[in-house]
PAKEKOL-599335 format. One line per 5 residues: number of its first residue (from 1); their letters; for each residue x, y, z of N, C-alpha, C, O. Coordinates in steps of 0.02 Angstrom, whole numbers, m for minus. Example, Ala and Ser with C-alpha at 12.3 -4.5 7.8 and 13.67 -1.06 7.14 Angstrom:
1) AS) 660,m284,390,615,m225,390,660,m165,390,712,m166,423; 642,m112,354,684,m53,357,645,2,394,670,57,402 .
END
This chain:
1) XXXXX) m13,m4454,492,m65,m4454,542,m85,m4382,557,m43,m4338,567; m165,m4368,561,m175,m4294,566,m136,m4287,650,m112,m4331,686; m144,m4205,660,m130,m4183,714,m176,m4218,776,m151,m4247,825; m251,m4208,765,m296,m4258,818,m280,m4322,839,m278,m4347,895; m267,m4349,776,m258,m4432,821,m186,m4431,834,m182,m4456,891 .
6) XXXXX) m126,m4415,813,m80,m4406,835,m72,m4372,926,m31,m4391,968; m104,m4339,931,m123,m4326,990,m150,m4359,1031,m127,m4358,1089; m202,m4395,1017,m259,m4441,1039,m216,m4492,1070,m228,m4515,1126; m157,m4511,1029,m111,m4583,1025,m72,m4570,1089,m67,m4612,1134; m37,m4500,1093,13,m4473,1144,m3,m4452,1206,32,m4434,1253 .
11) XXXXX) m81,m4458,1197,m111,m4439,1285,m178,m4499,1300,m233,m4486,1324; m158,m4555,1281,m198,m4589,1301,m191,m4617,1382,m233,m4623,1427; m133,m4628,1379,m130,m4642,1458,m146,m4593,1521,m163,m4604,1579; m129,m4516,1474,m168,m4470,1546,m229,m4450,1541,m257,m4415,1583; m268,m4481,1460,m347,m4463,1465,m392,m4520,1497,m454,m4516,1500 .
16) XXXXX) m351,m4581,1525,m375,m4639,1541,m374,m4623,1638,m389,m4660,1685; m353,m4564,1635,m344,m4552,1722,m419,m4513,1741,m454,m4478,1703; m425,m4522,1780,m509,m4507,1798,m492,m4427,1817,m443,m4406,1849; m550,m4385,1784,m547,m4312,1789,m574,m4302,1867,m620,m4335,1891; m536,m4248,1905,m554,m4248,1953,m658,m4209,1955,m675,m4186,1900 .
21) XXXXX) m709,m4206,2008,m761,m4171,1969,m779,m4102,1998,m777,m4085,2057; m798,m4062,1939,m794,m4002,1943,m869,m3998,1996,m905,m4045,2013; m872,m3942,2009,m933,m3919,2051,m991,m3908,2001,m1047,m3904,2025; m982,m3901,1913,m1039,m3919,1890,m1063,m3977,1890,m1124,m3986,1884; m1021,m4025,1897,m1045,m4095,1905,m1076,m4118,1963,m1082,m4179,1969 .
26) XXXXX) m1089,m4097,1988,m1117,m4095,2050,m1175,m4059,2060,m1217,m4078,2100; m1181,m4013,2030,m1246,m4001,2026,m1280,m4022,1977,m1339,m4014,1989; m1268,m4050,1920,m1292,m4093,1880,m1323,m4162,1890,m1381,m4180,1884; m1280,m4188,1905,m1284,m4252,1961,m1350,m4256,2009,m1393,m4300,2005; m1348,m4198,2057,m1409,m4205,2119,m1469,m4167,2083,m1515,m4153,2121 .
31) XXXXX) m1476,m4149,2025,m1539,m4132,2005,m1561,m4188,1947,m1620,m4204,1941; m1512,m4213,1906,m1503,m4283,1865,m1521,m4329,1916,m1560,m4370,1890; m1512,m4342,1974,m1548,m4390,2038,m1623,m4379,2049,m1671,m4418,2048; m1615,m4292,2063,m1701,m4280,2062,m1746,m4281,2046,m1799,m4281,2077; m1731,m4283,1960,m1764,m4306,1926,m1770,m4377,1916,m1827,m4394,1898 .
36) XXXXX) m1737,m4413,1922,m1754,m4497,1924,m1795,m4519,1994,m1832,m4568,1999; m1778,m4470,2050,m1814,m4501,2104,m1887,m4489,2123,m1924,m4516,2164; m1900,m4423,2064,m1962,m4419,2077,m1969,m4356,2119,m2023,m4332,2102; m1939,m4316,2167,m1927,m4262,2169,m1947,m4189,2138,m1971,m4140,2168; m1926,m4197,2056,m1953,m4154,2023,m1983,m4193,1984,m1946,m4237,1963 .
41) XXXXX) m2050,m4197,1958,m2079,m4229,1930,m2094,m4185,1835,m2091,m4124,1823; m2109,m4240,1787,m2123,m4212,1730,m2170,m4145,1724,m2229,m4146,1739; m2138,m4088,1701,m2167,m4029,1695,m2165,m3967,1730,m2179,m3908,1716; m2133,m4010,1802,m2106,m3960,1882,m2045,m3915,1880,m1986,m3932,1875; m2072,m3855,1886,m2021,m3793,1892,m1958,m3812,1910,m1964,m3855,1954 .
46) XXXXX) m1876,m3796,1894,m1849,m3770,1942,m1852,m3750,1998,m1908,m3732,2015; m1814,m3746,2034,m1798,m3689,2077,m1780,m3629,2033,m1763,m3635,1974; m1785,m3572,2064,m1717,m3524,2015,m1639,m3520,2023,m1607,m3565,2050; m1614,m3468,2001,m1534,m3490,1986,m1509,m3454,2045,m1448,m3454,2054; m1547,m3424,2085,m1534,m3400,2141,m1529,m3447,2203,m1486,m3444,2247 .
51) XXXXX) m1595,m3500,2195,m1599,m3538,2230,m1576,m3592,2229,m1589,m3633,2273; m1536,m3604,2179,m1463,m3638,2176,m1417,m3652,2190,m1392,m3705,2208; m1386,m3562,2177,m1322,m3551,2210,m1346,m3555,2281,m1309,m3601,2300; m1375,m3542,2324,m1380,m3542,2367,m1397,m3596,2406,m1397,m3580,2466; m1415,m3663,2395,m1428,m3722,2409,m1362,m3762,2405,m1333,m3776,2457 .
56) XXXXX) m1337,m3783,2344,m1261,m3796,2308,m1189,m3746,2334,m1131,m3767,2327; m1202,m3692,2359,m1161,m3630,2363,m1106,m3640,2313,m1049,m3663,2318; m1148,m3609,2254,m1095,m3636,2191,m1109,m3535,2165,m1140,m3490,2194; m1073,m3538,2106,m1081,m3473,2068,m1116,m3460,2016,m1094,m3494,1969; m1173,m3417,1996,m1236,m3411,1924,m1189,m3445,1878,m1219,m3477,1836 .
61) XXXXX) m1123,m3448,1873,m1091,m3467,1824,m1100,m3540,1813,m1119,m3554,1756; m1093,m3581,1847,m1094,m3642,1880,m1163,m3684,1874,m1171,m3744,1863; m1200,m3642,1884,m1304,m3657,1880,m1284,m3655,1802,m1265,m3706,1774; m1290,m3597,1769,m1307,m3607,1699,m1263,m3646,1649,m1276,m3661,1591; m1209,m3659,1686,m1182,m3730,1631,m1192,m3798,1660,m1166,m3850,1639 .
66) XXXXX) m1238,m3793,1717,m1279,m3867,1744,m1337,m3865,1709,m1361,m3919,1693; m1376,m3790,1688,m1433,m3793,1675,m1426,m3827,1594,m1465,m3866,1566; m1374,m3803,1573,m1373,m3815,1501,m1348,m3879,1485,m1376,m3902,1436; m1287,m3931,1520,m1302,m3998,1531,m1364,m4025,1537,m1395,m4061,1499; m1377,m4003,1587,m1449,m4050,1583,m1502,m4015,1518,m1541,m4056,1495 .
71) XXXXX) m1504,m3981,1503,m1547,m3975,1431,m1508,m4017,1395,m1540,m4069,1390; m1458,m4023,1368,m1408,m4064,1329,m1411,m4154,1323,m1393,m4200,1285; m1448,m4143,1389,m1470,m4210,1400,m1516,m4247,1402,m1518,m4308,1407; m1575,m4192,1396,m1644,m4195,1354,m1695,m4195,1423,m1753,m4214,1419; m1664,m4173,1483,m1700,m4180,1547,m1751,m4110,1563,m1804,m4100,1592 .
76) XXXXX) m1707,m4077,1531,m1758,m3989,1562,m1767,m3965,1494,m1743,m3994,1445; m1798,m3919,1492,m1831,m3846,1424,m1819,m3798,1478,m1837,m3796,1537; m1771,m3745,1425,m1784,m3684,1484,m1825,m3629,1428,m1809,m3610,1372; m1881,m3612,1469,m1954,m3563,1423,m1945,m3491,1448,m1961,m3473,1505; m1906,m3434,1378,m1869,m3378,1427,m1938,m3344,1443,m1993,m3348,1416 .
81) XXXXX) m1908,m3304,1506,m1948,m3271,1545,m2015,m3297,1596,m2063,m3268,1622; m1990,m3376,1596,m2055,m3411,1621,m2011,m3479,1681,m2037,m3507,1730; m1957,m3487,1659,m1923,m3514,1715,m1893,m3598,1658,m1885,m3595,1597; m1886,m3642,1686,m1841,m3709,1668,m1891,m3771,1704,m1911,m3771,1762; m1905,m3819,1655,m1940,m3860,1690,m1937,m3914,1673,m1920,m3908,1614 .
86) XXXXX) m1943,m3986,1686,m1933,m4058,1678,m1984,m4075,1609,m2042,m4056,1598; m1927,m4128,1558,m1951,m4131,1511,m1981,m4212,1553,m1965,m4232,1608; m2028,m4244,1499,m2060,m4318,1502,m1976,m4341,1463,m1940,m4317,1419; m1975,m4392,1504,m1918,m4438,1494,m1911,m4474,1420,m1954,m4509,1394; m1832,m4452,1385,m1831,m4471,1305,m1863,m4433,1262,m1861,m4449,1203 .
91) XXXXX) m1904,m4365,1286,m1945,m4322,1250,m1898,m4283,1184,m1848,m4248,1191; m1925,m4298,1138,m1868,m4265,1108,m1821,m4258,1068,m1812,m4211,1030; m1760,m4348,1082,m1716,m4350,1110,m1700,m4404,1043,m1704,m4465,1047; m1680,m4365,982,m1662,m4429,918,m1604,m4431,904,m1575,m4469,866; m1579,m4376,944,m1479,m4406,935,m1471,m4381,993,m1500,m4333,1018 .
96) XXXXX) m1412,m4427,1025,m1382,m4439,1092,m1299,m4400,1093,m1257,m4424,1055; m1286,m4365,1119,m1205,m4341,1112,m1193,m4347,1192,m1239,m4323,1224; m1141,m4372,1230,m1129,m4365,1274,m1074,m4290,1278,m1033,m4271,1236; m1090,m4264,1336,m1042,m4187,1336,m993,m4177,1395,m945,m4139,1402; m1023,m4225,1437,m964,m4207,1506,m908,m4193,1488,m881,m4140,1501 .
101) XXXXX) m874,m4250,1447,m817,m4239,1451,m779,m4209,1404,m723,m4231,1392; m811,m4143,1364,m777,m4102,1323,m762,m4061,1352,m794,m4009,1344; m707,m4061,1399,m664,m4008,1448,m609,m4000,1390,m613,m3962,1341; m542,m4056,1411,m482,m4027,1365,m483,m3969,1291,m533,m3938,1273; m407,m3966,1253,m417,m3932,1218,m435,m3967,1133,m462,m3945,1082 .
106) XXXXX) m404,m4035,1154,m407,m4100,1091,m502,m4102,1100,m538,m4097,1050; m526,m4108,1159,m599,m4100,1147,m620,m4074,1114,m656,m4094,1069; m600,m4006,1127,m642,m3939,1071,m611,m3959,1023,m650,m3992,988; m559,m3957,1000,m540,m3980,937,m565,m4025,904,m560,m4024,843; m592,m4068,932,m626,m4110,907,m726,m4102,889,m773,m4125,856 .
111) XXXXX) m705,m4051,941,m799,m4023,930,m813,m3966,872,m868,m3952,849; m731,m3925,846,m720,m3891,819,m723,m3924,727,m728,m3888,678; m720,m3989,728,m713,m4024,659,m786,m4052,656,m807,m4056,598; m826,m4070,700,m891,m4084,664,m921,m4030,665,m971,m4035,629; m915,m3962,695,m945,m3919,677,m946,m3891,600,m994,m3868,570 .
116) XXXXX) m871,m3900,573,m864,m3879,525,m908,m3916,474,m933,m3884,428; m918,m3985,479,m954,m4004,438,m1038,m4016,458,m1074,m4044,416; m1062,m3999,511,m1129,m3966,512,m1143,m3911,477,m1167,m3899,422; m1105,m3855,558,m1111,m3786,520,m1105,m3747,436,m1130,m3693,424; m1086,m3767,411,m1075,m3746,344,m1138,m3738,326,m1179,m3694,314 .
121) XXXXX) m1133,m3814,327,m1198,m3814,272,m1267,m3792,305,m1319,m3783,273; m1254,m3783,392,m1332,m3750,433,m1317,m3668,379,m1355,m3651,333; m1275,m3643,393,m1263,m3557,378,m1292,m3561,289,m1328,m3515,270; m1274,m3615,242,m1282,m3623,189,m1372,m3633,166,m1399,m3600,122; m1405,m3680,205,m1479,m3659,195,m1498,m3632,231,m1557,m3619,217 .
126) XXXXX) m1479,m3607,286,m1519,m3533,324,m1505,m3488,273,m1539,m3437,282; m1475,m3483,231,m1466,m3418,157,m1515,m3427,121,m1539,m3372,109; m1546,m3469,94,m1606,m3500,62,m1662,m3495,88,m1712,m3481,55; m1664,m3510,174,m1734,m3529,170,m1756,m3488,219,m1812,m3502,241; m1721,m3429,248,m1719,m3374,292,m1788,m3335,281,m1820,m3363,236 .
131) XXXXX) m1817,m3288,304,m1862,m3255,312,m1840,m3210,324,m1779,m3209,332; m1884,m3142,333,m1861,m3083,333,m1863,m3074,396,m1811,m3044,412; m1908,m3089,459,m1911,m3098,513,m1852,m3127,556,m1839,m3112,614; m1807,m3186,505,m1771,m3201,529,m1709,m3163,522,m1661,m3166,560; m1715,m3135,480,m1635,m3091,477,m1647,m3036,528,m1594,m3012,547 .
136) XXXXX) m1701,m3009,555,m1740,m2978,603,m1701,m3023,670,m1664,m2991,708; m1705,m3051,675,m1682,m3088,732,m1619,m3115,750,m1591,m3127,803; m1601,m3123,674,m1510,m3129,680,m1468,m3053,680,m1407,m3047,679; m1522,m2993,683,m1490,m2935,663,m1477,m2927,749,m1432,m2891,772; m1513,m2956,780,m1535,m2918,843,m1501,m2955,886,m1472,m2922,930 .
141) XXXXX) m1495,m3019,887,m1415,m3080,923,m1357,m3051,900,m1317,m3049,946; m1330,m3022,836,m1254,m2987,816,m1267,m2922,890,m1220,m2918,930; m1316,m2887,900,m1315,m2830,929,m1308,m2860,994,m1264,m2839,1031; m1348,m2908,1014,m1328,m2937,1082,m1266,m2964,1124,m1247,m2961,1182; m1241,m2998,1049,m1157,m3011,1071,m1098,m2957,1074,m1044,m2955,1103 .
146) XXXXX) m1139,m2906,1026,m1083,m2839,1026,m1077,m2821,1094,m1026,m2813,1127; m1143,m2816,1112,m1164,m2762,1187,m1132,m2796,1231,m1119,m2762,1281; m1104,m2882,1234,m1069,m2901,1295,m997,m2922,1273,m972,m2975,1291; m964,m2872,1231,m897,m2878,1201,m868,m2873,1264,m841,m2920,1292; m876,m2798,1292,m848,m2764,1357,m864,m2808,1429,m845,m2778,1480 .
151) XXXXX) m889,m2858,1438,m908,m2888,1480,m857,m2932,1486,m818,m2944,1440; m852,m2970,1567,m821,m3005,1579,m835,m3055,1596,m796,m3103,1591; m920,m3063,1631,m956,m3122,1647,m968,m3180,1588,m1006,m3225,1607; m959,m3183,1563,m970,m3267,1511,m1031,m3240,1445,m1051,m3268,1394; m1048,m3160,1483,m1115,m3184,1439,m1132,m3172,1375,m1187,m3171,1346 .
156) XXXXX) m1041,m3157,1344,m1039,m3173,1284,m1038,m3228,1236,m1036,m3226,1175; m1041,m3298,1290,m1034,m3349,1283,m1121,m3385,1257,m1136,m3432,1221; m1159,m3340,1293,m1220,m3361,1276,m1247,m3318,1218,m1289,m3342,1180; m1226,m3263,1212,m1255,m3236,1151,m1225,m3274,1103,m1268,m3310,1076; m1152,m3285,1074,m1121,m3328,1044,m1174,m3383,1019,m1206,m3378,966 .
161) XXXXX) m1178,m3429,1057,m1224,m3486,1061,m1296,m3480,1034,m1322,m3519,994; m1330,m3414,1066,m1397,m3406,1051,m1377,m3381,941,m1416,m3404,900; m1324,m3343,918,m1333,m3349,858,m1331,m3418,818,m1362,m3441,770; m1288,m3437,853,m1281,m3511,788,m1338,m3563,823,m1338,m3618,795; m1372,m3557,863,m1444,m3603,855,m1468,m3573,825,m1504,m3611,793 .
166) XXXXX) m1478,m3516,804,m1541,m3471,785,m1548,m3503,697,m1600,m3517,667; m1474,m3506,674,m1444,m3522,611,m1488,m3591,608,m1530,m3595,563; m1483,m3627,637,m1499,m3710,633,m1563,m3687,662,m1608,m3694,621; m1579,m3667,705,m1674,m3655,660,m1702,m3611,599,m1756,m3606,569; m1656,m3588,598,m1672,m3553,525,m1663,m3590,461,m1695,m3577,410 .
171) XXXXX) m1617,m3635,466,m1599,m3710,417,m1646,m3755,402,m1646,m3780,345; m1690,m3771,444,m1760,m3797,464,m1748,m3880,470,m1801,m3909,478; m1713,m3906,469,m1681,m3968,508,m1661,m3966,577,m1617,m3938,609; m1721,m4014,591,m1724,m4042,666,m1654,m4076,697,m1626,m4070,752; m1641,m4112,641,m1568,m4134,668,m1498,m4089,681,m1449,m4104,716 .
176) XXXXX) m1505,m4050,657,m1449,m4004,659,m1484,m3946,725,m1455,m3892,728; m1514,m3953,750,m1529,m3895,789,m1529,m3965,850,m1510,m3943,905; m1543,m4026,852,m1538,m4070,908,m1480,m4084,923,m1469,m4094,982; m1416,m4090,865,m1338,m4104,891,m1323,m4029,918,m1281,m4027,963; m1344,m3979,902,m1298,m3908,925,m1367,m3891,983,m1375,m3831,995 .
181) XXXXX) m1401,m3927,1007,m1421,m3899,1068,m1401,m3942,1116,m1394,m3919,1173; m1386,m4033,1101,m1353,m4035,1150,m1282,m4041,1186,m1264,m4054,1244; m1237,m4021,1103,m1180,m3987,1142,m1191,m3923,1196,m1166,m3922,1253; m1230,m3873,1169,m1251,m3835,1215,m1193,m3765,1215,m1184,m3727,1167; m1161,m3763,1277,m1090,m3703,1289,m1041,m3729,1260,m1006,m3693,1224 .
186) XXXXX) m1024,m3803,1268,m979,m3837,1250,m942,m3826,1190,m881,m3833,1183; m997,m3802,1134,m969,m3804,1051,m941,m3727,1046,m914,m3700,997; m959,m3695,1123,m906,m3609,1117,m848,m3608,1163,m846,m3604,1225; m788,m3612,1108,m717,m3634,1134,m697,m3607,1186,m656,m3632,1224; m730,m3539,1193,m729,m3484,1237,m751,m3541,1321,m713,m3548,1369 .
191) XXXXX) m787,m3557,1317,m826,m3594,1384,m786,m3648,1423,m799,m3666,1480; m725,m3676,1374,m699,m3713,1410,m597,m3691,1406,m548,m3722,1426; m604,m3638,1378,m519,m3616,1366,m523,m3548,1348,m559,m3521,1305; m474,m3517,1393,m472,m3460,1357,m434,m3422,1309,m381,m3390,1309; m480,m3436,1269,m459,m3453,1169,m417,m3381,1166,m359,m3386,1144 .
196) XXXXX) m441,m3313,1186,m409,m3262,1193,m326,m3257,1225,m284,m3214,1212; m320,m3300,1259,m260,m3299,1289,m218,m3347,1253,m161,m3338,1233; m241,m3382,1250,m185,m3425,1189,m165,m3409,1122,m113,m3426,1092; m222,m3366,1096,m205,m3341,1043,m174,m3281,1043,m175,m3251,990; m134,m3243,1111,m112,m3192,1136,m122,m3127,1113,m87,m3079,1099 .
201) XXXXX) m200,m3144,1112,m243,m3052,1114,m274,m3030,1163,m295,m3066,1208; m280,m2977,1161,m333,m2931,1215,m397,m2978,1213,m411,m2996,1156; m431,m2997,1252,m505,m3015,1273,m550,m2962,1201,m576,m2984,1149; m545,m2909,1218,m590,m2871,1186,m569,m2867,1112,m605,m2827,1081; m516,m2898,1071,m491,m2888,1008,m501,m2939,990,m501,m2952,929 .
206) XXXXX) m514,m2996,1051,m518,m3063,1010,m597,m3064,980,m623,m3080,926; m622,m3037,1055,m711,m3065,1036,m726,m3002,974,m772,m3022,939; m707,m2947,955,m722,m2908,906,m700,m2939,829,m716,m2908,778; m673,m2987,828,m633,m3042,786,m693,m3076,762,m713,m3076,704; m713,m3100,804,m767,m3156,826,m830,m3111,777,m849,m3131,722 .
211) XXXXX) m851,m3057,806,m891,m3033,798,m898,m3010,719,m950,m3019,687; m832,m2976,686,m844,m2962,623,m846,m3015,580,m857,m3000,521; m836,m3098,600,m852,m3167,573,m914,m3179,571,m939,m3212,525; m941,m3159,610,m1018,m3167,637,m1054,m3133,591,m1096,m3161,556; m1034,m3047,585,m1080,m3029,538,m1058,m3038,455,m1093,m3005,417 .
216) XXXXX) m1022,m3066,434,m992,m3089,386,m1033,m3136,378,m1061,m3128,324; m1058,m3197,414,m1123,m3240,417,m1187,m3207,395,m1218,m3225,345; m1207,m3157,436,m1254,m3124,436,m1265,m3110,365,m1310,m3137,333; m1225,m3070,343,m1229,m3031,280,m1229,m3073,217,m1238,m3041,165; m1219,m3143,211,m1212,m3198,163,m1290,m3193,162,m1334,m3182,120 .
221) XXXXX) m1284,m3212,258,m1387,m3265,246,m1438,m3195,223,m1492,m3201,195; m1410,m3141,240,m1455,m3086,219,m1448,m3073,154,m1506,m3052,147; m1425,m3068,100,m1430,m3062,44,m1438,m3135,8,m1424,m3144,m51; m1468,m3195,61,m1486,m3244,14,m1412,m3290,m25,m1430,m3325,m73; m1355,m3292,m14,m1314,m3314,m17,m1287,m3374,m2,m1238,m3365,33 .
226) XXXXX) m1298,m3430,m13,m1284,m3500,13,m1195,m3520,4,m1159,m3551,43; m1182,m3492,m53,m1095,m3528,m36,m1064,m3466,m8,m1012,m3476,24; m1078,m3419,m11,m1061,m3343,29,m1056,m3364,128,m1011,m3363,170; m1143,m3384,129,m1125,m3409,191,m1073,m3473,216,m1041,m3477,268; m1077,m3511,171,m1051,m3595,169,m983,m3549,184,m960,m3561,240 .
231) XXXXX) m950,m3505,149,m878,m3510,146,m862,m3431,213,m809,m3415,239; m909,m3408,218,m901,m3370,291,m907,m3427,355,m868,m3415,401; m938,m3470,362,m958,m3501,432,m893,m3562,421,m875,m3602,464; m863,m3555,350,m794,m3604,356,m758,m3559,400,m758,m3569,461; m725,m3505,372,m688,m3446,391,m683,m3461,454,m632,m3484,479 .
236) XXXXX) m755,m3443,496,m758,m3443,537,m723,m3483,608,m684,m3467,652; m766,m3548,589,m747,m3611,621,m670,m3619,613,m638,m3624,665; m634,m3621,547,m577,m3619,529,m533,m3613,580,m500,m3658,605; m534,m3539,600,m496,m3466,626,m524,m3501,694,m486,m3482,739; m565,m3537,717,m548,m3553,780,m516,m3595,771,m475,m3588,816 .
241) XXXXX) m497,m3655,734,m488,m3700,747,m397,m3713,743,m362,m3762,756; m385,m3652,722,m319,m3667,676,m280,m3627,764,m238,m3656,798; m305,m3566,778,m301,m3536,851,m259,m3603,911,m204,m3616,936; m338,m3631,907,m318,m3690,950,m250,m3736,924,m198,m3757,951; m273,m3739,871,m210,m3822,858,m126,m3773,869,m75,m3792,898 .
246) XXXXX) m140,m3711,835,m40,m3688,865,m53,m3685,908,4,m3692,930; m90,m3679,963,m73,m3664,1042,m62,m3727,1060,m16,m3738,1099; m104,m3783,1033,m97,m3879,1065,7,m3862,1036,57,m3858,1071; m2,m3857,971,70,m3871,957,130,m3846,984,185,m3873,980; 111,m3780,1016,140,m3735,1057,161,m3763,1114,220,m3770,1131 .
251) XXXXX) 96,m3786,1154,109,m3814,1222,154,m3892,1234,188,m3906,1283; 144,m3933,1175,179,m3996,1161,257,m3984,1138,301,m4022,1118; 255,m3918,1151,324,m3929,1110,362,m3886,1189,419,m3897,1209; 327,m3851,1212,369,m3831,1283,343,m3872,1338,341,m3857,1397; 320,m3930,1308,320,m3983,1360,366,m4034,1348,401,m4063,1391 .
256) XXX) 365,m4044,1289,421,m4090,1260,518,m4054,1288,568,m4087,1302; 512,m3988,1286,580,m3972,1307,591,m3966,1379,649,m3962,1401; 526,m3965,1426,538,m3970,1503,556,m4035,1522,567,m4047,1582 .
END
């Protein structure tokens, strides 16, 4: 039996216990209301993320992984530099993923294995069918995530994210850019664990890790490379994934001796 369902088998009774709800859920929830009640109607601004926290008295942190649920859920478009606004209901919307509940670490792990078999093959025809414009644009997301290595606010979490959509629009399949937008933060391990600490590195050694994987991507789809990329965005995914499972095996086993 793989390690997943073996797991799956051994925590069924405490994944069957109701998660207590986080304060993103809650703001998800009363704007997921607002929009059904009519409140915010199809096409109607936000508030901003200021006027959020401050309504909710929650943290920017908190708004933008509500904001990104609810994109995930096919309810808002956020249009940068112009604000977030209500999509027409079902707009959109040709595959369904539910995301709430990819908290645990068997979650990601589990979000970590269909990536592998998306992603590959997104990184594999973004090598093919790339533009020069677009390597223009993936040159300039590697520089974005560098610049928030040293950061502590999350918002390496979104540069992260903003490269590998960029990949799946550069792939030019609708479907692969609709499952990885509405996982959303969720599919960056970083967002729900901190992958750095389990894998017992410095914050800043891990994400520089991260980063020379990234341009290892880069440099496949830029020289036109399809199994170059295919077998970098394995690498990639891999090296998270393998991170996580010794730490699951880690923690099961000094739980098993307490």
């Amino acid at each position: 039996m793989c390690l997943y369902c073996a797991a799956m088998a051994t925590t069924s009774s405490a994944s069957s216990k109701k998660r207590p709800r986080s304060l993103t859920d809650k703001v998800v929830d009363a704007f997921s209301e607002h929009i059904r009640n009519g409140r915010f109607s199809t096409g109607a601004k936000l508030p901003t993320e200021s006027d959020i926290m401050r309504e909710h008295s929650v943290s920017r942190t908190v708004v933008r992984e509500a904001i990104s649920r609810l994109q995930a859920a096919g309810l808002v478009e956020t249009r940068h530099g112009i604000g977030t606004f209500v999509l027409e209901p079902n707009a959109g919307q040709a595959v369904k993923i539910a995301t709430d509940g990819i908290f645990t670490m068997l979650d990601t792990l589990a979000v970590l294995e269909l990536r592998l078999g998306l992603e590959t093959e997104v990184a594999a025809l973004a090598a093919v069918r790339r533009s020069d414009q677009d390597v223009l644009a993936l040159s300039a997301l590697l520089d974005d995530f560098e610049k928030h290595i040293d950061q502590a606010d999350g918002s390496a979490i979104s540069a992260d994210l903003a490269f590998h959509l960029k990949m799946a629009s550069i792939a030019g399949n609708q479907y692969f850019q609709d499952i990885l937008r509405q996982l959303g933060n969720n599919m960056i391990p970083r967002a729900r664990i901190d992958t750095a600490q389990l894998a017992l590195d410095d914050r800043r050694i891990y994400l520089q890790r991260v980063n020379r994987e990234h341009e290892n991507i880069y440099a496949a789809i830029e020289r036109r490379d399809p199994e170059a990329a295919r077998a970098a965005m394995r690498t990639h995914l891999t090296n998270s994934r393998e991170r996580l499972r010794k730490a699951y095996e880690q923690m099961t086993h000094e739980s098993a001796k307490g």
